[in-house]
N, C-alpha and C positions, 0 to 999 in steps of 0.2 A: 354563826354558831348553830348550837343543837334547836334551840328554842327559835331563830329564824326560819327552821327548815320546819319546825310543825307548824308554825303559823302559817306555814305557807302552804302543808299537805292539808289542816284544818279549814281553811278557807277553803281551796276548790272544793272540798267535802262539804262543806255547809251551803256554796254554790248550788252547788250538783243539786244535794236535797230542797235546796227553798225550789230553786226550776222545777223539777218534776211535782212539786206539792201545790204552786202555783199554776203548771198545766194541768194537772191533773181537777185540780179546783173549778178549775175555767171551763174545762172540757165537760164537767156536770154542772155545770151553771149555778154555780151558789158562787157566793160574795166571800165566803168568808173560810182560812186554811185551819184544820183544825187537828190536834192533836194525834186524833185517830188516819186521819190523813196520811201525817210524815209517819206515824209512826209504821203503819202496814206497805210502805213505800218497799221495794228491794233494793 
């Protein structure tokens, strides 16, 4: 159904964003993902 097909575009979207918040994280060398991180992400 309808509700299977957003859980399933919601997830690679939340995918996508933890990735790039956790490389992005890593790649300036702090430990910790934070707020302002995901949120200025494109």
């Amino acid at each position: 159904m309808i509700y299977e097909e957003t859980r399933g575009v919601l997830k690679v979207f939340l995918e996508n964003v933890i990735r790039d918040a956790v490389t992005h994280t890593e790649h300036t060398k702090r430990k910790t993902v934070t707020a302002t991180v995901v949120f200025y992400l494109p």
